[in-house]
C-alpha positions in Angstrom: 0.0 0.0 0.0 1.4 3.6 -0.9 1.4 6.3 1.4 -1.7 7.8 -0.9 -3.5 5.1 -0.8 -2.7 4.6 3.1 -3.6 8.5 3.1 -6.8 8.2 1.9 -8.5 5.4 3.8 -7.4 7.2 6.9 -9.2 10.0 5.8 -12.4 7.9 4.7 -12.6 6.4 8.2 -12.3 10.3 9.8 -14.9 10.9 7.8 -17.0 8.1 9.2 -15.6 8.3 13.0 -18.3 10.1 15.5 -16.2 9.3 18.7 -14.4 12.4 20.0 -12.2 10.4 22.2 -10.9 8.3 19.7 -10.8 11.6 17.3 -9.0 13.6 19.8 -6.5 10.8 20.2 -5.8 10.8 16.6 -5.4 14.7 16.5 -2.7 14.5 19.2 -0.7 11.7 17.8 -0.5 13.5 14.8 0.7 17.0 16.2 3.2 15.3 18.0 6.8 17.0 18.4 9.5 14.1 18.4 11.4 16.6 20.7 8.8 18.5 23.4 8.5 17.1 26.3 5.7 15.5 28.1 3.5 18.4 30.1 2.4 15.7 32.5 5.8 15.6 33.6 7.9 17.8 35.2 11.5 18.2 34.9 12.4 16.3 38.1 9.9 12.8 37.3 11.7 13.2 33.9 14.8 13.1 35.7 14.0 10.2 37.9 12.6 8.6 35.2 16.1 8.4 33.4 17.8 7.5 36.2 15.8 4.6 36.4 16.6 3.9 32.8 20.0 4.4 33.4 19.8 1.9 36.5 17.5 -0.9 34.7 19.7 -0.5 31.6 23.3 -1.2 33.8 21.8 -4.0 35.6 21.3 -2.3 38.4 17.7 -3.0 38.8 15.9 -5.8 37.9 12.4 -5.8 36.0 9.5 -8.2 36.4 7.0 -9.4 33.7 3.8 -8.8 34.4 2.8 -12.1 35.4 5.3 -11.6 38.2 4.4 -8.1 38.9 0.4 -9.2 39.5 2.0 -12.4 41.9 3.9 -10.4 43.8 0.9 -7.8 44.2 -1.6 -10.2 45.1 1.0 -11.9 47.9 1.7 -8.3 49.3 -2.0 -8.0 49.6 -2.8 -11.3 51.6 -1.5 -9.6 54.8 
């Protein structure tokens, strides 16, 4: 598929979409800036949330899958 053709479905199904939510969403993945920040963040989560990047990425931290993330929150839970 070319990027016209691609194009122009996603324009027919606009036309056709009456959900605002889902239209809104659309709007703001398209205006996105590959280089603004996040305003629901503020410098210092930002910053913490590199430095947990940094820490996960040396080996520093280790990361659960979600299987073990909903075990391990359903055992803190039994009290």
């Amino acid at each position: 598929m070319s990027a016209l053709d691609l194009q122009a479905e996603i324009m027919q199904l606009l036309r056709e979409e009456r959900n605002m939510s889902i239209l809104e969403a659309i709007r703001m993945l398209l205006l996105r800036d590959e280089g603004e920040v996040d305003d629901d963040f503020t410098a210092e989560e930002l910053a913490e949330l590199d430095a947990q990047r940094a820490d996960h990425l040396s080996g520093k931290s280790k990361s659960f899958t979600a299987e073990e993330s909903i075990r391990m929150i359903r055992e803190g839970f039994k009290g």
